[in-house]
PyMOL Python script that loads the backbone (N, CA, C, O; Angstrom):
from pymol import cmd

cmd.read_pdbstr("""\
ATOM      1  N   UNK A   1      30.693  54.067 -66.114  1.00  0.00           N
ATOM      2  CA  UNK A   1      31.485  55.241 -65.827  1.00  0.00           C
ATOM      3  C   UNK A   1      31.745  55.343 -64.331  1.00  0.00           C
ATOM      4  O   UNK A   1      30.821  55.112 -63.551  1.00  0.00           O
ATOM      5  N   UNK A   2      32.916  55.665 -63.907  1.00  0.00           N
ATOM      6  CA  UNK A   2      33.587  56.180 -62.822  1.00  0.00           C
ATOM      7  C   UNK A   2      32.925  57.272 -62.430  1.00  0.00           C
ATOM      8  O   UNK A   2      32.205  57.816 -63.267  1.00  0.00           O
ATOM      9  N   UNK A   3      33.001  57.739 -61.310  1.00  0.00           N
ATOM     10  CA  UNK A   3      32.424  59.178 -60.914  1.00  0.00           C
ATOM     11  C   UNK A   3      34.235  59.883 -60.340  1.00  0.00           C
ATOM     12  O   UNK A   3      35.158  59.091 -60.145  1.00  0.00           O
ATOM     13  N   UNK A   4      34.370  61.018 -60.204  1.00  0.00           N
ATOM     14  CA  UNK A   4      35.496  61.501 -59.808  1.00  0.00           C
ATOM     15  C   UNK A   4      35.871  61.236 -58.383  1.00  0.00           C
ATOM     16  O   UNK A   4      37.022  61.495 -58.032  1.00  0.00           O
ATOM     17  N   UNK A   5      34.798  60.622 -57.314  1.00  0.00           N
ATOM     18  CA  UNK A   5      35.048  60.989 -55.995  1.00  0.00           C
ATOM     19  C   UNK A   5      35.359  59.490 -56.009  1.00  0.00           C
ATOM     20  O   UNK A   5      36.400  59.142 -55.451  1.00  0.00           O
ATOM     21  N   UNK A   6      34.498  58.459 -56.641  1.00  0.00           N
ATOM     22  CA  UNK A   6      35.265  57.018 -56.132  1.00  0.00           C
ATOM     23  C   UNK A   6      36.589  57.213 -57.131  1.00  0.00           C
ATOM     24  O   UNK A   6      37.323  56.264 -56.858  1.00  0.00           O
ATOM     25  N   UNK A   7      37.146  57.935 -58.052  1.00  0.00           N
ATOM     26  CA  UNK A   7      38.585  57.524 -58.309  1.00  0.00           C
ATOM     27  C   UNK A   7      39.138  58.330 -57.397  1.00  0.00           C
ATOM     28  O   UNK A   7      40.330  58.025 -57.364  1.00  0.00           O
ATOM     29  N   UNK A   8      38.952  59.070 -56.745  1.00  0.00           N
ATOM     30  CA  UNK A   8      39.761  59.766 -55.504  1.00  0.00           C
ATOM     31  C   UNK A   8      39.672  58.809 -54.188  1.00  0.00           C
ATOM     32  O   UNK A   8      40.558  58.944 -53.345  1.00  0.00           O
ATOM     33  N   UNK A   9      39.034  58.213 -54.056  1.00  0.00           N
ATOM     34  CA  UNK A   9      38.995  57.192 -52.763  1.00  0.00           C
ATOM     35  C   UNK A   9      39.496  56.071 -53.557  1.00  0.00           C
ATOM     36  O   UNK A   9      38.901  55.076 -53.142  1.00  0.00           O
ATOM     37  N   UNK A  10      40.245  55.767 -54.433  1.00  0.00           N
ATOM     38  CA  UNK A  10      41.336  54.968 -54.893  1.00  0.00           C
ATOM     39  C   UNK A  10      42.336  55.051 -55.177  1.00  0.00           C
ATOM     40  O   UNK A  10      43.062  54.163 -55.624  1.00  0.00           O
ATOM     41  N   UNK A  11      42.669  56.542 -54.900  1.00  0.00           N
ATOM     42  CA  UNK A  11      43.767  57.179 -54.390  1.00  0.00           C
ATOM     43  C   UNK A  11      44.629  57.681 -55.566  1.00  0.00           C
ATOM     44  O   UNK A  11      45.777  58.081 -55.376  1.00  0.00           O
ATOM     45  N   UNK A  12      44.025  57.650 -56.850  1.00  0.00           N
ATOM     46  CA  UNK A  12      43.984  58.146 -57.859  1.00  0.00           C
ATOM     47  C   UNK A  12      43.762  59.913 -57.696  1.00  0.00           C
ATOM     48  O   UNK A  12      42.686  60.118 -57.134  1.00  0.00           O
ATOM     49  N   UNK A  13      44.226  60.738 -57.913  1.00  0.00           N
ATOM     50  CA  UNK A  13      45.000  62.297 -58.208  1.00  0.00           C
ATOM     51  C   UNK A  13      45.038  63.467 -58.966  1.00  0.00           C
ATOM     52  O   UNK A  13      46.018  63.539 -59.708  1.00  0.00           O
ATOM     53  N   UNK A  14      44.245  64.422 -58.997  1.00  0.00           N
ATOM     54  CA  UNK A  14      43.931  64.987 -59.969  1.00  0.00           C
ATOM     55  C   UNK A  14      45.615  65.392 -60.651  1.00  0.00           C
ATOM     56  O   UNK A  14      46.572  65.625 -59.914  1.00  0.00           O
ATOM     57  N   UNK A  15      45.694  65.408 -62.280  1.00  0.00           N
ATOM     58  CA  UNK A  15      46.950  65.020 -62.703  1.00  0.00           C
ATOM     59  C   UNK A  15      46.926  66.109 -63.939  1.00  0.00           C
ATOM     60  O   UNK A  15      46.091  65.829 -64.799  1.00  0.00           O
ATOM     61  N   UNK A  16      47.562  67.094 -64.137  1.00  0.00           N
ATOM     62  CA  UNK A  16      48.137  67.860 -65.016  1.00  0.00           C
ATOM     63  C   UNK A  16      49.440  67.934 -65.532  1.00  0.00           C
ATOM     64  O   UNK A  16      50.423  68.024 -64.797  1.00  0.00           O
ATOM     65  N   UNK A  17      49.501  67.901 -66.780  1.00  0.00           N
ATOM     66  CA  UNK A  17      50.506  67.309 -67.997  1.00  0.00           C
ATOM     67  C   UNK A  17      50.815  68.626 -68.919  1.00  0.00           C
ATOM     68  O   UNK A  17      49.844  68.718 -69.670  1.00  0.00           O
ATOM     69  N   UNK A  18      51.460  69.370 -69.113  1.00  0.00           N
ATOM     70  CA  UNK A  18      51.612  70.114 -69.472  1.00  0.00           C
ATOM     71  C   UNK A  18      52.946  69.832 -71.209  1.00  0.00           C
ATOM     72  O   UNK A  18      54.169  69.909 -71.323  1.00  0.00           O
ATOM     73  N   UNK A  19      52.235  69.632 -71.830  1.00  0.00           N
ATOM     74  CA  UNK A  19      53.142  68.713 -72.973  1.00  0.00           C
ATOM     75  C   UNK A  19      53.284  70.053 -74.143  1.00  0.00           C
ATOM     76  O   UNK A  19      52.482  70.870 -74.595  1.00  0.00           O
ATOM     77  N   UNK A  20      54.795  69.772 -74.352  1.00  0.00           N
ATOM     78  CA  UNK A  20      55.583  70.841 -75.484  1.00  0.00           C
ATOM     79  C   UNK A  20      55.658  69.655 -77.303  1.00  0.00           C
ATOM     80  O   UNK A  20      56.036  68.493 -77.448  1.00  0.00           O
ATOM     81  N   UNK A  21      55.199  70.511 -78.174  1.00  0.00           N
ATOM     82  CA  UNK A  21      55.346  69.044 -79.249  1.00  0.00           C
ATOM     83  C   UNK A  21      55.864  70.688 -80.338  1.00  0.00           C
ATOM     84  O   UNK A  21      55.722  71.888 -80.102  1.00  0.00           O
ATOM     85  N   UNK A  22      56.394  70.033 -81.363  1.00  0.00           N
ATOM     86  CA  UNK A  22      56.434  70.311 -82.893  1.00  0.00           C
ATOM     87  C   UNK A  22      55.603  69.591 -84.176  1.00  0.00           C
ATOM     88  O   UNK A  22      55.604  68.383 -84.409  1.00  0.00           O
ATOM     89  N   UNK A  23      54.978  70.507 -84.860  1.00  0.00           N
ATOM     90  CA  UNK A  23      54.666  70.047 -85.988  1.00  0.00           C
ATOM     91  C   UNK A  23      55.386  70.002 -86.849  1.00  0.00           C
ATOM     92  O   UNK A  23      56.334  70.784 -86.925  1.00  0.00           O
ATOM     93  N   UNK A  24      55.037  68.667 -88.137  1.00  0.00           N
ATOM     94  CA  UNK A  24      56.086  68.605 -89.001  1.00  0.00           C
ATOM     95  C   UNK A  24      56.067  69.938 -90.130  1.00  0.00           C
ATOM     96  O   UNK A  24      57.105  69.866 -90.788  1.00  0.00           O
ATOM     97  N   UNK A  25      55.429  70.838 -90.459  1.00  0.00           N
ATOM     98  CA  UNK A  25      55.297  71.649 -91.308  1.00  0.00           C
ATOM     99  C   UNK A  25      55.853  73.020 -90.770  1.00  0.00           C
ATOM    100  O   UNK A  25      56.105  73.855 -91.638  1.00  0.00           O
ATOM    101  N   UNK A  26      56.071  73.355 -89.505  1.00  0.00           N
ATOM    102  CA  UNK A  26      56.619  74.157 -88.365  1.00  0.00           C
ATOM    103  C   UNK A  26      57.958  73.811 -87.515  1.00  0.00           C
ATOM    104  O   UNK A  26      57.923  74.278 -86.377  1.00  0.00           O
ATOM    105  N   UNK A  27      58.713  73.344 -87.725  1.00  0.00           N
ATOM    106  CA  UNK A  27      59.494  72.319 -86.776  1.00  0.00           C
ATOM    107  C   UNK A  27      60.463  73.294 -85.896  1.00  0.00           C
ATOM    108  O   UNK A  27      61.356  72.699 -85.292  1.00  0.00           O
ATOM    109  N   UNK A  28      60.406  74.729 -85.739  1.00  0.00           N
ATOM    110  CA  UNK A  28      61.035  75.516 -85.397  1.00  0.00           C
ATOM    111  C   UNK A  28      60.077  76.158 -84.247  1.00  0.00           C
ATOM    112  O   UNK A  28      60.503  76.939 -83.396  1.00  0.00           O
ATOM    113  N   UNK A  29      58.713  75.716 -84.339  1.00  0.00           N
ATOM    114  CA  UNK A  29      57.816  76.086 -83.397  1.00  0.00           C
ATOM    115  C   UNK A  29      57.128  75.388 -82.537  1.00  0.00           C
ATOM    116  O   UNK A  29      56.317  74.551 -82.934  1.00  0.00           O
ATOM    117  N   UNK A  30      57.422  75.707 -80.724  1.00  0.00           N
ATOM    118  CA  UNK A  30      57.239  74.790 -80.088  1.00  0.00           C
ATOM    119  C   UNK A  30      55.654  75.223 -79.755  1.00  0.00           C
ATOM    120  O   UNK A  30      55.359  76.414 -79.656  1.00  0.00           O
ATOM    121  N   UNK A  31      54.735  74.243 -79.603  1.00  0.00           N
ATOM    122  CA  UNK A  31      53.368  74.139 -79.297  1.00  0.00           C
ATOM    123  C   UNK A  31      53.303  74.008 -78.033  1.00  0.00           C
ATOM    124  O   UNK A  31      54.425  73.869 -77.547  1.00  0.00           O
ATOM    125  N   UNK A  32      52.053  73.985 -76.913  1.00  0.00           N
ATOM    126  CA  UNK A  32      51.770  73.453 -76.305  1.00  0.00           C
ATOM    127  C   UNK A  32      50.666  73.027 -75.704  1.00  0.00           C
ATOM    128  O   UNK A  32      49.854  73.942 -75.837  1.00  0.00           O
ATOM    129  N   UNK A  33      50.131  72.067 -75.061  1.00  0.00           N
ATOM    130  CA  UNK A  33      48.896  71.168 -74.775  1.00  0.00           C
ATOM    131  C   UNK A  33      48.784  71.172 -73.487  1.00  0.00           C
ATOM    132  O   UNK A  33      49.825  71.332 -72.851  1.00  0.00           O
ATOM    133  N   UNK A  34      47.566  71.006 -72.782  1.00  0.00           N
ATOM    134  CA  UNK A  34      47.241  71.211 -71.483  1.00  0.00           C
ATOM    135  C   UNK A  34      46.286  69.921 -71.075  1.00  0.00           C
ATOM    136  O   UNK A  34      45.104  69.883 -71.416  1.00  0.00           O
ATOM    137  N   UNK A  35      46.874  68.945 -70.364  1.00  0.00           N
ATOM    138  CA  UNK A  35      46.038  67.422 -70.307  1.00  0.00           C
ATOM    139  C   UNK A  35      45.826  67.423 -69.215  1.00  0.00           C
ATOM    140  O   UNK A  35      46.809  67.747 -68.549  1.00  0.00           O
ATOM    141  N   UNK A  36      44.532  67.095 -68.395  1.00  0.00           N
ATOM    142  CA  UNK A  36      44.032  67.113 -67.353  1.00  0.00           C
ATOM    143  C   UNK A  36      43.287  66.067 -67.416  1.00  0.00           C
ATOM    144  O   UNK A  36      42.717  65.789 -68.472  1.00  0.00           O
ATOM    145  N   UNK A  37      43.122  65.115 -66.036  1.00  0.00           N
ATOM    146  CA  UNK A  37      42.299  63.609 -65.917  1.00  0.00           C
ATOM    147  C   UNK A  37      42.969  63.162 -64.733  1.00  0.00           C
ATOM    148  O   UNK A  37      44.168  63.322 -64.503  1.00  0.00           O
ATOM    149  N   UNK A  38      42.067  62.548 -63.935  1.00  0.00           N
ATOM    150  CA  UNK A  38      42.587  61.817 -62.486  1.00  0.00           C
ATOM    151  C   UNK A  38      43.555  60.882 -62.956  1.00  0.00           C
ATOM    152  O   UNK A  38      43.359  60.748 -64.164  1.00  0.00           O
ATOM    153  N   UNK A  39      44.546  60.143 -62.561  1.00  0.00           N
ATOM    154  CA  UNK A  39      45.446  59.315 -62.123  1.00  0.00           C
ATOM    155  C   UNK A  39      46.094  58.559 -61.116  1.00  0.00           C
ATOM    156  O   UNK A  39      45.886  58.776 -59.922  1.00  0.00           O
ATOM    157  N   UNK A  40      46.872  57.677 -61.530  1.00  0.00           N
ATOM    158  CA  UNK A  40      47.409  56.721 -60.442  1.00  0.00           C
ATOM    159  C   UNK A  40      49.206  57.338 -60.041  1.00  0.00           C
ATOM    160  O   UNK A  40      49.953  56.940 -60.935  1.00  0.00           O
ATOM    161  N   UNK A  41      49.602  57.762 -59.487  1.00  0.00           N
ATOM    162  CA  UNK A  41      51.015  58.723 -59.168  1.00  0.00           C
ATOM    163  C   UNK A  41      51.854  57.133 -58.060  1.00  0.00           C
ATOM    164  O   UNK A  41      51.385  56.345 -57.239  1.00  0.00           O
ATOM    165  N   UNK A  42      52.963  57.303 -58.548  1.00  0.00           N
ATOM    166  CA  UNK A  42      53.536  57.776 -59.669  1.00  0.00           C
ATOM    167  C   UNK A  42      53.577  57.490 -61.146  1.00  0.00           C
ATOM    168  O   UNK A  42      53.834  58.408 -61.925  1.00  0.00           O
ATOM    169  N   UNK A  43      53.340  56.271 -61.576  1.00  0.00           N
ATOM    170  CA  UNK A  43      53.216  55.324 -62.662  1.00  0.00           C
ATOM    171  C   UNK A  43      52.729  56.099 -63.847  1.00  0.00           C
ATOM    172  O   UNK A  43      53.296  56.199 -64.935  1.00  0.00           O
ATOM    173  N   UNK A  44      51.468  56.693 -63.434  1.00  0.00           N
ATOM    174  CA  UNK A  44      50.627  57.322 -64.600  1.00  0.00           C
ATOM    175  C   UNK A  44      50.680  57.018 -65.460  1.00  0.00           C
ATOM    176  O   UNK A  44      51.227  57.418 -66.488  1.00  0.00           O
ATOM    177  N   UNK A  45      49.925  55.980 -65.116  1.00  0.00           N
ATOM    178  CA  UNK A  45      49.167  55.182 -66.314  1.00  0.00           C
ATOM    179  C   UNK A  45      48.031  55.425 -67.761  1.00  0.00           C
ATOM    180  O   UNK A  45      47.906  55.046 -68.925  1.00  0.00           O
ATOM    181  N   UNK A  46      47.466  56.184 -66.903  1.00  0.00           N
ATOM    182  CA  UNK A  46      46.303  57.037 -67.544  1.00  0.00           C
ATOM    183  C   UNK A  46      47.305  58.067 -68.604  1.00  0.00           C
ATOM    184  O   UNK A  46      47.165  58.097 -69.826  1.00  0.00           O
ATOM    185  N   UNK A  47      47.827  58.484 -68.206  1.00  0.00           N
ATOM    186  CA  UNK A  47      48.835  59.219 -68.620  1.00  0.00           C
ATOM    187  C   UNK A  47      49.615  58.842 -70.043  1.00  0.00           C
ATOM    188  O   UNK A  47      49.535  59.243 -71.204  1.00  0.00           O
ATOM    189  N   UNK A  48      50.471  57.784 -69.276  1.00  0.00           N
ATOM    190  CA  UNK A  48      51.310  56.931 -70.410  1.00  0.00           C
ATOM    191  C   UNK A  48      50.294  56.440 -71.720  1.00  0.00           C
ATOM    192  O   UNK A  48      50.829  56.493 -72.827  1.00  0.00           O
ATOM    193  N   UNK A  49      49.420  56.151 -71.684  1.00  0.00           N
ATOM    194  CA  UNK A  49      48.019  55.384 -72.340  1.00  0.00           C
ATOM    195  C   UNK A  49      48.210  57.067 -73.771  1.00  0.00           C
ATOM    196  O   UNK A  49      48.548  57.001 -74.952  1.00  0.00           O
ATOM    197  N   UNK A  50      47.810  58.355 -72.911  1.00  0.00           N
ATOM    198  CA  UNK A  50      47.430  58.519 -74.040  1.00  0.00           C
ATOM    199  C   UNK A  50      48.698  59.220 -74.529  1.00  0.00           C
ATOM    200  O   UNK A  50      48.604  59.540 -75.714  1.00  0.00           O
ATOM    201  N   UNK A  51      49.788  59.528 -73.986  1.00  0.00           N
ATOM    202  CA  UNK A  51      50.718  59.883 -74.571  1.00  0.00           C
ATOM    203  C   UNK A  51      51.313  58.990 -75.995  1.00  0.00           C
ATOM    204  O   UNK A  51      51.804  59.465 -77.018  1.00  0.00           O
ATOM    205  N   UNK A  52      51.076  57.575 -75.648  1.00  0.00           N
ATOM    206  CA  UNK A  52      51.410  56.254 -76.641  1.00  0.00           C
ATOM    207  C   UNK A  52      50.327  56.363 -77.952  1.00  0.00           C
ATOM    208  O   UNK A  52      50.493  55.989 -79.113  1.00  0.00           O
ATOM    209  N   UNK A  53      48.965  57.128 -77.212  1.00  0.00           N
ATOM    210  CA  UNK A  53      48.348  57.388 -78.570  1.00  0.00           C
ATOM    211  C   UNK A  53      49.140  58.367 -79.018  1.00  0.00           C
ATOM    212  O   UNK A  53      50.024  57.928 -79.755  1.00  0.00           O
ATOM    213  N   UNK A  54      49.167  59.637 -78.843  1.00  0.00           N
ATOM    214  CA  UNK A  54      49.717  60.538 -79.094  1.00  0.00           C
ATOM    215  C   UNK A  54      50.813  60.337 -80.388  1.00  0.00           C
ATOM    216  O   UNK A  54      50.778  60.744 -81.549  1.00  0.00           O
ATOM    217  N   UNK A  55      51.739  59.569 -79.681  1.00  0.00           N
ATOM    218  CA  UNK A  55      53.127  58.982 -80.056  1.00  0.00           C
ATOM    219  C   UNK A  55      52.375  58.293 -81.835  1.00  0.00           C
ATOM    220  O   UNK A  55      52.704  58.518 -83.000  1.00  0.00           O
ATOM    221  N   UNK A  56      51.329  57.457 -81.235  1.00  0.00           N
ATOM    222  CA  UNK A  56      51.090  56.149 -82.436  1.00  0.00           C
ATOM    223  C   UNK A  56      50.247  56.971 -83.924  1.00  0.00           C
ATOM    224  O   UNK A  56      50.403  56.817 -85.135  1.00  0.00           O
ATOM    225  N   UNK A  57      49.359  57.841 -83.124  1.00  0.00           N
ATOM    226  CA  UNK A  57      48.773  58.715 -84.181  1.00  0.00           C
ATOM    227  C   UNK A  57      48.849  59.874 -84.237  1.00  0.00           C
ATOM    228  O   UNK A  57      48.454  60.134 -85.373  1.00  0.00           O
ATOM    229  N   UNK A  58      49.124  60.856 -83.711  1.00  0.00           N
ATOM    230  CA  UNK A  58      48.841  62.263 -84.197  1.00  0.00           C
ATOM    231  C   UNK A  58      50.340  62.886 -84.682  1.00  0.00           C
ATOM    232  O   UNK A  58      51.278  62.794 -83.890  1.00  0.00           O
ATOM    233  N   UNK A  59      50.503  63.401 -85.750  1.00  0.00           N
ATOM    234  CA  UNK A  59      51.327  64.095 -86.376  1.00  0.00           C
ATOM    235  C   UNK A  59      52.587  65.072 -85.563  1.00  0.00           C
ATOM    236  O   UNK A  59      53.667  65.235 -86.130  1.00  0.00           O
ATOM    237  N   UNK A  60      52.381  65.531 -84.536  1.00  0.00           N
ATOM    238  CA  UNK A  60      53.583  66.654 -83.504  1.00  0.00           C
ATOM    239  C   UNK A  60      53.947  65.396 -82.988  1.00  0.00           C
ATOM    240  O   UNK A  60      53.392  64.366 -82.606  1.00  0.00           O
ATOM    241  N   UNK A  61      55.458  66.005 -83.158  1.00  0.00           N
ATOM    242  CA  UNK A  61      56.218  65.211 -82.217  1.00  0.00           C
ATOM    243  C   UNK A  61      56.535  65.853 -80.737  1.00  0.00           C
ATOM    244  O   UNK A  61      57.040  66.924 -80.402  1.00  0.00           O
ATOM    245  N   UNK A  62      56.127  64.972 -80.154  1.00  0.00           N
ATOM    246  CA  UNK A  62      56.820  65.569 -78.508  1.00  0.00           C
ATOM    247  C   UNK A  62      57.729  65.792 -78.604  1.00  0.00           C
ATOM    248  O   UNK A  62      58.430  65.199 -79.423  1.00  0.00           O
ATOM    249  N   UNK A  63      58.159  66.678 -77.893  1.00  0.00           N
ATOM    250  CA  UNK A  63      59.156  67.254 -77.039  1.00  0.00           C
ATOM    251  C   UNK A  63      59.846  67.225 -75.938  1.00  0.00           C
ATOM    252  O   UNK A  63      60.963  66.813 -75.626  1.00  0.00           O
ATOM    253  N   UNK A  64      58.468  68.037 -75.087  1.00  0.00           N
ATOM    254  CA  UNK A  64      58.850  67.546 -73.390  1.00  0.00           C
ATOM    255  C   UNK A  64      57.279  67.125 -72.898  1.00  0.00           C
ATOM    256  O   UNK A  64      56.368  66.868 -73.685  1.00  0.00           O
ATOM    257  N   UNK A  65      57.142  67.111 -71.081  1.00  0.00           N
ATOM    258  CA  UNK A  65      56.155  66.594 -70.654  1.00  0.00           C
ATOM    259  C   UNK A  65      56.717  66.940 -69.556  1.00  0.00           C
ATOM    260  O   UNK A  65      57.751  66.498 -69.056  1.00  0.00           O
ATOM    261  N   UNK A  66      55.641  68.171 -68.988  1.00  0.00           N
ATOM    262  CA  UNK A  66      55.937  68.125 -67.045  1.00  0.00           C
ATOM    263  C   UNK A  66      54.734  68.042 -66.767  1.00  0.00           C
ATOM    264  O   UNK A  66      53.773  68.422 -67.436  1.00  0.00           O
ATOM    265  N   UNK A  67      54.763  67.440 -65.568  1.00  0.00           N
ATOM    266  CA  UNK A  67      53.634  66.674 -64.776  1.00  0.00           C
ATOM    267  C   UNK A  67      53.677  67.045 -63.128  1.00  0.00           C
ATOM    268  O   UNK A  67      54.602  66.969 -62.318  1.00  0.00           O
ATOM    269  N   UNK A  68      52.374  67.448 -62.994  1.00  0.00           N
ATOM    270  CA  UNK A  68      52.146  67.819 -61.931  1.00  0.00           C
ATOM    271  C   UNK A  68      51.099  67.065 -61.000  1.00  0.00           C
ATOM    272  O   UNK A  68      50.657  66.252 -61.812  1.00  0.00           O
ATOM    273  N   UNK A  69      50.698  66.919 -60.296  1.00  0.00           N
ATOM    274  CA  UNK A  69      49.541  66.128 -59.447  1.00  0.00           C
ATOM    275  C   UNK A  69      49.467  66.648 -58.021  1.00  0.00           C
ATOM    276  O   UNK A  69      50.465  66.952 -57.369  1.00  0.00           O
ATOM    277  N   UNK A  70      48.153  66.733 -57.559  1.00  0.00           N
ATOM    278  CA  UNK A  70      47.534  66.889 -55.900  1.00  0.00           C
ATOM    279  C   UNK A  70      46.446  65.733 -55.604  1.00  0.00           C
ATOM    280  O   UNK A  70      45.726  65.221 -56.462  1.00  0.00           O
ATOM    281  N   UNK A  71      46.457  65.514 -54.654  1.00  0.00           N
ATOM    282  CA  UNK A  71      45.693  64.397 -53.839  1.00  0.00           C
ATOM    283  C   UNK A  71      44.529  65.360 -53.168  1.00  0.00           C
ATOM    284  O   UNK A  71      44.815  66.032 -52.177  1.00  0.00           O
ATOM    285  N   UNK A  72      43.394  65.396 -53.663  1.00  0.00           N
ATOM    286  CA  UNK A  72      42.377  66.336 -53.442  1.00  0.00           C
ATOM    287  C   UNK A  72      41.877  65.706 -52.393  1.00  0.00           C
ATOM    288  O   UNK A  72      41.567  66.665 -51.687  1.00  0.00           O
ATOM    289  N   UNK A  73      41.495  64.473 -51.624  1.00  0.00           N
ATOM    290  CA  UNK A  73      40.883  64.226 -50.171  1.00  0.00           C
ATOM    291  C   UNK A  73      42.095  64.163 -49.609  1.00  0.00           C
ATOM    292  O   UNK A  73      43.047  63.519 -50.049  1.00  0.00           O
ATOM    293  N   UNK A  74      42.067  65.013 -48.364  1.00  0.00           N
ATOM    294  CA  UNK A  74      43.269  64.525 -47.483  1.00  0.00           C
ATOM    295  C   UNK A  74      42.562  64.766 -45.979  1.00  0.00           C
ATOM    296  O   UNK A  74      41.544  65.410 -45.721  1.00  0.00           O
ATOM    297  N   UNK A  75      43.470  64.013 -45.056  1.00  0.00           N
ATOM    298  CA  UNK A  75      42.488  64.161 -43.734  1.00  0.00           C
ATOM    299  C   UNK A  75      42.526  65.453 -43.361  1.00  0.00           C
ATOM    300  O   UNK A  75      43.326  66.224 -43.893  1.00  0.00           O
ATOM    301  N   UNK A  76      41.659  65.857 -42.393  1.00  0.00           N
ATOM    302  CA  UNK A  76      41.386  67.395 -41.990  1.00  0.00           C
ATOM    303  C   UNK A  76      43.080  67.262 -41.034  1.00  0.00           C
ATOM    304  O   UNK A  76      43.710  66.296 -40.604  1.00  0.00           O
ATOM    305  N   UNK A  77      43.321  68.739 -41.018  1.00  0.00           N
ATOM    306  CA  UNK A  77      44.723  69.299 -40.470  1.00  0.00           C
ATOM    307  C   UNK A  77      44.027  70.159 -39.366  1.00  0.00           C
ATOM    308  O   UNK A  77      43.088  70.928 -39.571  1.00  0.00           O
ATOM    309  N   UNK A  78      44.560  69.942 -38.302  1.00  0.00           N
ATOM    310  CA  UNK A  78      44.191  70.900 -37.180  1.00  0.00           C
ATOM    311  C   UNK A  78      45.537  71.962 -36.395  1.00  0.00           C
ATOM    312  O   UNK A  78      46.699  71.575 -36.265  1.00  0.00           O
ATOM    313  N   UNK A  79      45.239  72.749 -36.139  1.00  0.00           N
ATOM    314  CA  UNK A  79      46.445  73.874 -35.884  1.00  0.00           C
ATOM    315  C   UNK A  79      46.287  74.866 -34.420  1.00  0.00           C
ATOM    316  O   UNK A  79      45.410  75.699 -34.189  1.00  0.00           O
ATOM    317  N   UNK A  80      47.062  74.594 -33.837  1.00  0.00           N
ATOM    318  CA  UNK A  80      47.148  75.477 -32.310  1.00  0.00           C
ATOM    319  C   UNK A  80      47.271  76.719 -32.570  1.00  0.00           C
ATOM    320  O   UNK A  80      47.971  77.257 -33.429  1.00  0.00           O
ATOM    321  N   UNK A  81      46.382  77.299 -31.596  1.00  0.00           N
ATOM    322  CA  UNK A  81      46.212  78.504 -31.677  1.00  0.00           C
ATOM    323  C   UNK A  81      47.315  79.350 -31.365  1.00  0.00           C
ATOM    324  O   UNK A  81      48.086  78.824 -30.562  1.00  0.00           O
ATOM    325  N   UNK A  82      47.586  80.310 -31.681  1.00  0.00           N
ATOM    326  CA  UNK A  82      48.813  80.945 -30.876  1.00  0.00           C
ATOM    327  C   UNK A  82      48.460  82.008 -29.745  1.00  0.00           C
ATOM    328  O   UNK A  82      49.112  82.234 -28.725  1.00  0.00           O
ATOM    329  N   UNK A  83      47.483  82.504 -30.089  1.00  0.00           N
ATOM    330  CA  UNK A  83      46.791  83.834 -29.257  1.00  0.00           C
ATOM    331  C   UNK A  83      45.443  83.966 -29.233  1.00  0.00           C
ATOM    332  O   UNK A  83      45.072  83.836 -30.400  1.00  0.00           O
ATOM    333  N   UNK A  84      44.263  84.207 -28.334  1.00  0.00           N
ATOM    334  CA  UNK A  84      43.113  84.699 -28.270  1.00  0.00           C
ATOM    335  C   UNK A  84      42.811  86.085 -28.196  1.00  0.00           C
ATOM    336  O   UNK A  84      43.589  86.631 -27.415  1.00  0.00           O
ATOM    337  N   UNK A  85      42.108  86.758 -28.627  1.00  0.00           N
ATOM    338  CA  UNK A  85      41.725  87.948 -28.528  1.00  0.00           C
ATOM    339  C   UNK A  85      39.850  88.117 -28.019  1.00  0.00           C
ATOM    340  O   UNK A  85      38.863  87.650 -28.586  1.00  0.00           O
ATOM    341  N   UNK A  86      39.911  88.673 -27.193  1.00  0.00           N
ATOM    342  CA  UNK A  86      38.286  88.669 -26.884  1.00  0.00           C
ATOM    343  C   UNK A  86      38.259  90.462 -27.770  1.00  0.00           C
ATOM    344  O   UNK A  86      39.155  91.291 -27.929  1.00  0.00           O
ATOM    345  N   UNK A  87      36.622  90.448 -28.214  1.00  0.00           N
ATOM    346  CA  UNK A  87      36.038  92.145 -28.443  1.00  0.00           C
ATOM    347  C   UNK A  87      34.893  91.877 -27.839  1.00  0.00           C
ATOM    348  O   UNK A  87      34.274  90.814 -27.805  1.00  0.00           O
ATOM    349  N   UNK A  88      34.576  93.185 -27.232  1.00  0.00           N
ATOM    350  CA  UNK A  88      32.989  93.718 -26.733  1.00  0.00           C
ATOM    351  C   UNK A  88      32.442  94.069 -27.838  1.00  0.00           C
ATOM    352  O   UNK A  88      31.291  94.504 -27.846  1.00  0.00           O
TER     353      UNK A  88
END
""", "prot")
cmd.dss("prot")
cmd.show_as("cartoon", "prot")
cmd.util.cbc("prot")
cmd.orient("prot")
């Protein structure tokens, strides 16, 4: 097993998928799923993998798929001050 911090120092992304499907017994009603797991951006691989399960076995058909991602280590940001204020 991977730990989360070495797939982030491989530059891999925390990755949210926000997927719309229909069931076949409902087909007038849109569902939706909430997929979360580090990734490789843009490719999303991890991603594609289980959507193809998705696709190969489970019964709802997709719909849509928006995808979001942040790069959780980033170097420190430093910022000029604009004003000092002293208090007694």
């Amino acid at each position: 097993m991977t730990s989360d911090l070495a797939l982030q120092m491989k530059d891999y992304r925390l990755t949210t998928a926000e997927i719309l499907y229909r069931l076949p017994d409902h087909p007038s009603l849109l569902q939706s799923y909430i997929w979360q797991e580090y990734d490789l951006a843009p490719d999303f691989p991890t991603l594609k993998r289980f959507l193809d399960f998705w696709d190969n076995h489970l019964e709802g058909k997709l719909y849509s798929v928006k995808v979001a991602n942040v790069s959780l280590i980033d170097p420190p940001k430093a910022k000029h001050v604009d004003a000092l204020y002293r208090l007694h």
